[in-house]
Legacy VTK file of the C-alpha trace (Angstrom):
# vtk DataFile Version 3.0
C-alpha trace
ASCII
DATASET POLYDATA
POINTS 401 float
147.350 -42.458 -51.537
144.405 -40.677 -50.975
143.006 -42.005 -54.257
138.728 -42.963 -54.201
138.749 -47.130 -54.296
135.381 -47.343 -52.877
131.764 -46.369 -52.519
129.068 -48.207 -50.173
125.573 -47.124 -49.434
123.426 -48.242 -46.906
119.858 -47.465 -46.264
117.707 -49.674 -43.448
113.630 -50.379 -44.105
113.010 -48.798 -40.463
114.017 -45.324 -41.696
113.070 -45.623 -45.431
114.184 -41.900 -45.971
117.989 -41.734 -45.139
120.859 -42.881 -47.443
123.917 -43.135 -45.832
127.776 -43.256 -47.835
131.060 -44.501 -46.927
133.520 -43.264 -49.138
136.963 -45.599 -48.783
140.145 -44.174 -50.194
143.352 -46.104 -50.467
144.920 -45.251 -47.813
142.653 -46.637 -45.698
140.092 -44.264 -44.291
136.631 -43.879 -44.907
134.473 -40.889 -44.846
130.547 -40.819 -43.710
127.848 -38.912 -45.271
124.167 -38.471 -45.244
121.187 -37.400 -47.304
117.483 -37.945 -46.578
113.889 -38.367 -48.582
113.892 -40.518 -51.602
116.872 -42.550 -50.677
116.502 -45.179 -53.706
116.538 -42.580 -56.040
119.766 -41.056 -54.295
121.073 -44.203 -54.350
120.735 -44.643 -58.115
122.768 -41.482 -58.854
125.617 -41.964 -56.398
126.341 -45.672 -58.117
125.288 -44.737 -61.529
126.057 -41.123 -61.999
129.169 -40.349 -59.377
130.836 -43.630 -58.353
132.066 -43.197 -62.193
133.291 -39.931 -61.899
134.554 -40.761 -58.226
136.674 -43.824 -58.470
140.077 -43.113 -58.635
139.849 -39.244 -58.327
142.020 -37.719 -55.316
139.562 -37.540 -52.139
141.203 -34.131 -51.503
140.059 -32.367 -54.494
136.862 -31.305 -52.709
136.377 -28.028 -54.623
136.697 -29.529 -57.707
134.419 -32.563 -57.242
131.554 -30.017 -55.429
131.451 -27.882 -58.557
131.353 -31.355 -61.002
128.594 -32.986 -58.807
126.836 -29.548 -58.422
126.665 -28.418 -62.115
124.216 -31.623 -63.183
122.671 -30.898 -67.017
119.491 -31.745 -64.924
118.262 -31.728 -61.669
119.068 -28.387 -60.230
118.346 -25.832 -58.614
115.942 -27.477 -56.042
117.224 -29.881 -53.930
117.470 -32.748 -56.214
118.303 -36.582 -56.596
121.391 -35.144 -58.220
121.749 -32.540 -55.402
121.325 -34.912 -52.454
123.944 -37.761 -53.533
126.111 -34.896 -54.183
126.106 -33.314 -50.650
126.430 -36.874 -49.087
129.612 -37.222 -51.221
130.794 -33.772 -50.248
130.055 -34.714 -46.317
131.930 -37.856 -46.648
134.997 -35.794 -48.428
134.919 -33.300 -45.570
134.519 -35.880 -43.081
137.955 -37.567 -45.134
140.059 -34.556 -45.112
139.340 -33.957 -41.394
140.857 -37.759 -40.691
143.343 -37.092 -42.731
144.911 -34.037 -40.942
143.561 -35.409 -37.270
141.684 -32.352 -36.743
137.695 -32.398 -36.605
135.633 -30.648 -39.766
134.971 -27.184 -37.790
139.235 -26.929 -37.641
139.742 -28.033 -41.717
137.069 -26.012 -42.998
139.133 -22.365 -41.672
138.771 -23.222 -37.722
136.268 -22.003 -35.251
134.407 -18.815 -34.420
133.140 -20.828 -31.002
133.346 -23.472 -29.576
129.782 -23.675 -28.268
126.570 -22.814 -29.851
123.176 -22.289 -28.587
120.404 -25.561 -29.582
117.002 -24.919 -30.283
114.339 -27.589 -29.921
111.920 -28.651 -32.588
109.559 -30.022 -31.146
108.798 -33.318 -33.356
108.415 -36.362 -30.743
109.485 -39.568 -31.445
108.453 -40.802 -35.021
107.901 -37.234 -36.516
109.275 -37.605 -40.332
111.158 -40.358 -39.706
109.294 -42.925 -41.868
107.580 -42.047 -45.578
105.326 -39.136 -44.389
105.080 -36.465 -41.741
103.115 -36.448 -38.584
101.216 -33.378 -38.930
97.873 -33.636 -37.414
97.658 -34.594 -33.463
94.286 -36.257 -33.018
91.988 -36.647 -30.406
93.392 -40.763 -30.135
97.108 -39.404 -30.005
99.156 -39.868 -26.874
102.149 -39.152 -25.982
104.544 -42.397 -25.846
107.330 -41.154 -24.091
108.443 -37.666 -21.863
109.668 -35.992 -25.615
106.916 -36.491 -27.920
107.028 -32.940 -28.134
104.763 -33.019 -31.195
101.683 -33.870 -29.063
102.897 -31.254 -25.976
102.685 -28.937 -28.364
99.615 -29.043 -29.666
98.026 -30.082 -26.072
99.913 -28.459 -23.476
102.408 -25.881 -24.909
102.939 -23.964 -21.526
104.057 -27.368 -20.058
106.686 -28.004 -22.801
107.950 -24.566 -22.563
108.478 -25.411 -19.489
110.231 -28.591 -19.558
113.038 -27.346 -22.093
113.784 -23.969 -20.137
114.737 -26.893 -16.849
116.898 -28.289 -19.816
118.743 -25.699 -20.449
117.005 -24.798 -23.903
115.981 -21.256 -24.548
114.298 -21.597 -28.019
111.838 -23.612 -29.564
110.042 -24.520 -32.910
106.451 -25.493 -33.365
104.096 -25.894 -36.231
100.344 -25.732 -35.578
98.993 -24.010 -38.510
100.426 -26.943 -40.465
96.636 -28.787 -40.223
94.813 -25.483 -41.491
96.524 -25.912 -44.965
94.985 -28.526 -46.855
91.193 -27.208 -47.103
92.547 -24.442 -49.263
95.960 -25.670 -50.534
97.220 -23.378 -48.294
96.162 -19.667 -50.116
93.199 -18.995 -47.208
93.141 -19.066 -43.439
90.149 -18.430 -41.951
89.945 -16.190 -38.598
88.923 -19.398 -36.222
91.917 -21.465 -37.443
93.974 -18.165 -37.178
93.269 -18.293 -33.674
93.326 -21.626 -32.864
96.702 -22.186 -34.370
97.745 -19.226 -32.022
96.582 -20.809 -29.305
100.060 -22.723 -28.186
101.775 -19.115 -28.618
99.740 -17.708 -26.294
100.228 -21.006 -23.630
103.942 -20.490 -24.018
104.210 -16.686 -23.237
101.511 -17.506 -20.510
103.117 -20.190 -18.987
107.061 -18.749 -19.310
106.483 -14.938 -20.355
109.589 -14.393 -22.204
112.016 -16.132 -21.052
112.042 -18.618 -24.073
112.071 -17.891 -27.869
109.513 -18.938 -29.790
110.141 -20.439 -33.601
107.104 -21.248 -36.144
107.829 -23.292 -39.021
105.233 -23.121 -41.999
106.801 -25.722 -43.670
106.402 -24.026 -47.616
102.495 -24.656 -47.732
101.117 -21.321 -48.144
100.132 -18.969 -50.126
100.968 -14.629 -49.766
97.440 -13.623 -48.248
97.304 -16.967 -45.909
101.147 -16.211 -44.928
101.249 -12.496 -44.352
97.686 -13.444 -42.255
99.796 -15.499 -40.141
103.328 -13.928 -39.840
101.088 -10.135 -38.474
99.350 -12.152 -36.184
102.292 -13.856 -34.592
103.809 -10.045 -33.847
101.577 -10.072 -30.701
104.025 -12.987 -29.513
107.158 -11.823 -30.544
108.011 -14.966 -32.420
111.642 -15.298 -33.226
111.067 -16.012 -37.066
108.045 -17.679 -39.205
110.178 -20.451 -41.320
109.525 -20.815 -44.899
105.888 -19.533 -44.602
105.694 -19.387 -48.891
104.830 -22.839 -51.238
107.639 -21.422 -53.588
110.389 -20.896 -51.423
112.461 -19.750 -54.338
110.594 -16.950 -55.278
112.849 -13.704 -53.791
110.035 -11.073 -55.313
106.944 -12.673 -53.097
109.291 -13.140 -50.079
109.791 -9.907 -49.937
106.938 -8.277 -50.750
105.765 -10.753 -47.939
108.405 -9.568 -45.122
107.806 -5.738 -46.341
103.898 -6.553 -44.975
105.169 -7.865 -41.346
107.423 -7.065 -38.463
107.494 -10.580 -37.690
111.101 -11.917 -39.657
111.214 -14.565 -42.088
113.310 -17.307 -42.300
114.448 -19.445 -45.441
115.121 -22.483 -46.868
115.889 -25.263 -45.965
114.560 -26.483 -49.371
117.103 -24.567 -51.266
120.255 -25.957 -53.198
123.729 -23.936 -54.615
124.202 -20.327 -53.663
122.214 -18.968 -56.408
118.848 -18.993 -54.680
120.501 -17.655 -51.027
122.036 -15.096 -53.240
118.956 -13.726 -54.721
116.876 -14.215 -51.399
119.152 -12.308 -49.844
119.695 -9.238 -52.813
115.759 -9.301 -52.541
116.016 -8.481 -48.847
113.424 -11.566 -48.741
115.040 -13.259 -45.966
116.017 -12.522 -41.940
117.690 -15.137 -41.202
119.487 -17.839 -43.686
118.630 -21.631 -42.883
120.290 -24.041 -45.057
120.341 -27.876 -45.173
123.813 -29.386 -45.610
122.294 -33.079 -46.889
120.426 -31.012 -49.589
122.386 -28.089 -50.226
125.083 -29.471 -52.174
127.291 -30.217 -48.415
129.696 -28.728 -46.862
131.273 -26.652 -49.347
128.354 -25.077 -50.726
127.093 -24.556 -47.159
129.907 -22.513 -46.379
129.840 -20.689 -49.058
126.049 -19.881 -48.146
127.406 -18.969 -44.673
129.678 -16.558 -46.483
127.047 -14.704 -48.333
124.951 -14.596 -45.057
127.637 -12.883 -43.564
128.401 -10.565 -46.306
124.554 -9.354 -45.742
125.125 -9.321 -41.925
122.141 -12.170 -41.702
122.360 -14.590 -38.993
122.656 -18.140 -40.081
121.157 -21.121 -38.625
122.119 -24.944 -39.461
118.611 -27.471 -40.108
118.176 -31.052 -38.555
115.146 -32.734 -38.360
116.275 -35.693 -40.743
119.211 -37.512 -39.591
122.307 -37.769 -36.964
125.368 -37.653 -39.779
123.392 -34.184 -41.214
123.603 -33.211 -37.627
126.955 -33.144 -36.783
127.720 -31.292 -40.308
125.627 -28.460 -39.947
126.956 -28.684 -35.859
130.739 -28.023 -37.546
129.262 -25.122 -40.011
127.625 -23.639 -37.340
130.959 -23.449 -34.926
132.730 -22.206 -37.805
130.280 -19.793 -39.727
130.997 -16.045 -38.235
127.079 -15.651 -37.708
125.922 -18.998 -37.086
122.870 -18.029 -34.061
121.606 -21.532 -33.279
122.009 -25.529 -34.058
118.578 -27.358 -34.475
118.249 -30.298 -32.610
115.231 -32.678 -31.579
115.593 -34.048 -28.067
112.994 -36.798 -28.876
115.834 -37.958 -31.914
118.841 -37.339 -29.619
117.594 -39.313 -26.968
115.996 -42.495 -28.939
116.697 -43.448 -32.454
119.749 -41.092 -33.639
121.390 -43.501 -30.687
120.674 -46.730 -32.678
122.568 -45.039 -36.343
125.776 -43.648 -34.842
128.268 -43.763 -32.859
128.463 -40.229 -31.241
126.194 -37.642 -31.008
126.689 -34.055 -30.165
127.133 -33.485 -26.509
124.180 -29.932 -25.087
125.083 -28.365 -21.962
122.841 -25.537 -20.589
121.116 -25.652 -23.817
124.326 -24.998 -25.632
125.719 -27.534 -28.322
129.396 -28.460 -27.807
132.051 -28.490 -30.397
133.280 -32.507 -31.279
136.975 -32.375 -30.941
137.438 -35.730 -33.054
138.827 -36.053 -36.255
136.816 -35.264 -39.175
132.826 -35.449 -38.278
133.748 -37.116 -35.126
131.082 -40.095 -35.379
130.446 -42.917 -37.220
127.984 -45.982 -38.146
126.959 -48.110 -35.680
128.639 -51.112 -36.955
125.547 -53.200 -36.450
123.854 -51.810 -38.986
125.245 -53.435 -41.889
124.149 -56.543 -40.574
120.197 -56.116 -39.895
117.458 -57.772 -41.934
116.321 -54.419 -43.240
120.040 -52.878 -44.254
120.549 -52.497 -48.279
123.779 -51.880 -49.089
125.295 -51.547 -52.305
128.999 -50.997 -53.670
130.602 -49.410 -56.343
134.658 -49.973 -56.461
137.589 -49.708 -58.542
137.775 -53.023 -60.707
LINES 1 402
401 0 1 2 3 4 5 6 7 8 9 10 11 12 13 14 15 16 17 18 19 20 21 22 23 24 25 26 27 28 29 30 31 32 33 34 35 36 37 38 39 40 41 42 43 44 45 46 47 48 49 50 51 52 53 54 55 56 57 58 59 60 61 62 63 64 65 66 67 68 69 70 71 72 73 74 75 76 77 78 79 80 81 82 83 84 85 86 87 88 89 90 91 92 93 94 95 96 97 98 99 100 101 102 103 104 105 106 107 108 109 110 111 112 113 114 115 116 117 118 119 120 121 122 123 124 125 126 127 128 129 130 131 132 133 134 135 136 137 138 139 140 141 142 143 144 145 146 147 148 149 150 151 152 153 154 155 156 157 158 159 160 161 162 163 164 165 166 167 168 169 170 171 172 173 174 175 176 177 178 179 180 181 182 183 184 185 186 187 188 189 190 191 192 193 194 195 196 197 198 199 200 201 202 203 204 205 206 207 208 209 210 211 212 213 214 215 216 217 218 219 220 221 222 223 224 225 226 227 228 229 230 231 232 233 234 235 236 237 238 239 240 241 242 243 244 245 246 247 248 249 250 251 252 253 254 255 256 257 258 259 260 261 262 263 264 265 266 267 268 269 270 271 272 273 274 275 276 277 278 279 280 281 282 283 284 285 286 287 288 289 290 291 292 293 294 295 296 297 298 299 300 301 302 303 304 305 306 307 308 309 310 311 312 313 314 315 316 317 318 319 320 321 322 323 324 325 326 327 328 329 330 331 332 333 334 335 336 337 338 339 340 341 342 343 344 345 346 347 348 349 350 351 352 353 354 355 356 357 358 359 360 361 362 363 364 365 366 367 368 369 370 371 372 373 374 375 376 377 378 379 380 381 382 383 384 385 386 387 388 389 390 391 392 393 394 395 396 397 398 399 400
């Protein structure tokens, strides 16, 4: 019987922002999935608001659960509470129905359009949003702790990193270094000497590697239109790949585009954004270049690929986040071998290579710079057992009585 019998969530003190969920059905398996950022709260609505609606339902309903879980009388569009249990419930379904048939998530959800696709490193370091705020300032006391803290290379010696992920294999990058500028103005005023200096690891890459390397810059949704479009024409002189939700309202389809009308350099978005309603608009706007979607925040896998689907019908490239957690990871991995115009997987070699380790018990496997498919059943990794049993694990159960 493939009948719901049990829900467990785990979250550890270490890494206060993800939320894990094993979903147990009666035949014995057990699905994995993820969300991250405000994990007690996410917590809260998968025991009070979905383990009720959950138990006893048939795990292969997927469609049918998505569209209960992602219809909530509150708590939606954004990326919600609401939304974020409900995409780690829809991972942990997909992840179910993969086990089920023996075949891993990129076969169940329609097969693959590769088997390989290319990585692209964000360059966060080591501890880079992995605790209850992000690391966006790199002082004058910061040093690097290990050969990936690719946070400080960045903002000290961006040639050098540039460098050291092209002998990796990887032939894109992300950086953020306009990030600092925002807060004197809440984001709606640049001023020409911060305009520059935020250029200033642009210009050490395309020194240092010419163009042999693509360059991402993520304005992580703190600015304003004049501050943005400042920005996004300036990085045209350094043919940067796109400029990642460069607006504080990523929503907002009429001042994206007006925004991407004013520059040749192409905008990316959102990460931020839940249900196909806002990718639809973005996209009818002609706000958006390229379609980035979150698969812990969009509502999972089956509202990703339905996101993938309207990203193809506008002929936009789509590209898979990670910078939160390893379970996320290998989702968006299986959309992104699936999706017909998937571009690139995000990955952070700092994460891959440390911590993600310590969660799970696979990780995806980057050749040449290129991510390659898990052949597993289902997702293809699991918890590290161990878990369960440190100090810092809470873990809490809802079950059939």
């Amino acid at each position: 019987m493939s009948n719901v019998k049990r829900l467990r969530t785990l979250r550890i003190a270490e890494r206060p922002n993800l939320i894990w969920v094993e979903i147990e059905t009666e035949d014995g398996l057990v699905g994995l999935g993820e969300s991250f950022r405000g994990a007690q709260a996410v917590e809260a609505v998968i025991h009070e608001q979905v383990a009720p609606a959950l138990l006893g339902k048939d795990a292969r309903r997927i469609e049918a659960i998505s569209r209960q879980l992602m219809t909530p009388y509150i708590g939606f569009h954004s990326a919600s509470a609401e939304v974020r249990a409900a995409s780690a419930v829809d991972i942990a379904l997909w992840d179910l129905a993969g086990q089920r048939q023996g075949i891993p998530v990129h076969e169940a959800l329609g097969g693959a359009s590769r088997l390989t696709v290319p990585a692209y490193n964000t360059c966060a370091g080591y501890s880079y949003n992995s605790g209850g705020t992000w690391r966006r300032s790199i002082g004058a006391g910061d040093q690097a702790i290990g050969p990936y803290d690719d946070q400080v290379a960045f903002m000290r010696d961006a040639g050098g990193l540039a460098e050291s992920l092209l002998s990796e294999g990887y032939r894109a990058m992300k950086i953020w270094p306009f990030d600092v500028y925002a807060t004197a103005s809440n984001g709606h005023m640049i001023s020409l000497q911060d305009l520059k200096a935020g250029l200033e690891p642009f210009r050490k890459v395309r020194a240092a590697v010419g163009d042999r390397i693509e360059i991402m810059c993520e304005l992580h949704s703190l600015w304003g239109t004049h501050a943005a479009t400042r920005i996004c024409r300036a990085l045209e002189d350094y043919g940067v790949f796109w400029a990642e939700d460069p607006l504080n309202k990523m929503d907002d389809a009429r001042a994206l585009a007006d925004l991407r009308r004013q520059t040749r350099t192409p905008i990316c978005g959102s990460e931020t954004l839940a249900g196909t309603v806002p990718f639809r608009d973005l996209l009818a706007a002609d706000a958006i270049d390229v379609v980035m979607l979150d698969l812990a925040w969009c509502g999972g896998l089956t509202e990703g690929r339905k996101i993938a689907a309207l990203a193809e019908s506008y002929a936009k490239p789509l590209a898979p986040h990670d910078c939160t957690g390893p379970v996320t990871l290998m989702a968006g991995l299986h959309l992104a071998l699936h999706a017909s115009t998937a571009i690139f997987q995000e990955v952070v070699r700092a994460t891959l290579a440390t911590w993600y380790q310590e969660l799970v018990t696979q990780l995806p496997l980057i050749e040449g710079g290129l991510v390659q498919a898990p052949m597993g059943p289902g997702l293809g990794t699991q918890l590290q057992p161990a878990l369960w049993l440190r100090e810092d694990a809470v873990s809490r159960e809802s079950k059939l009585s």
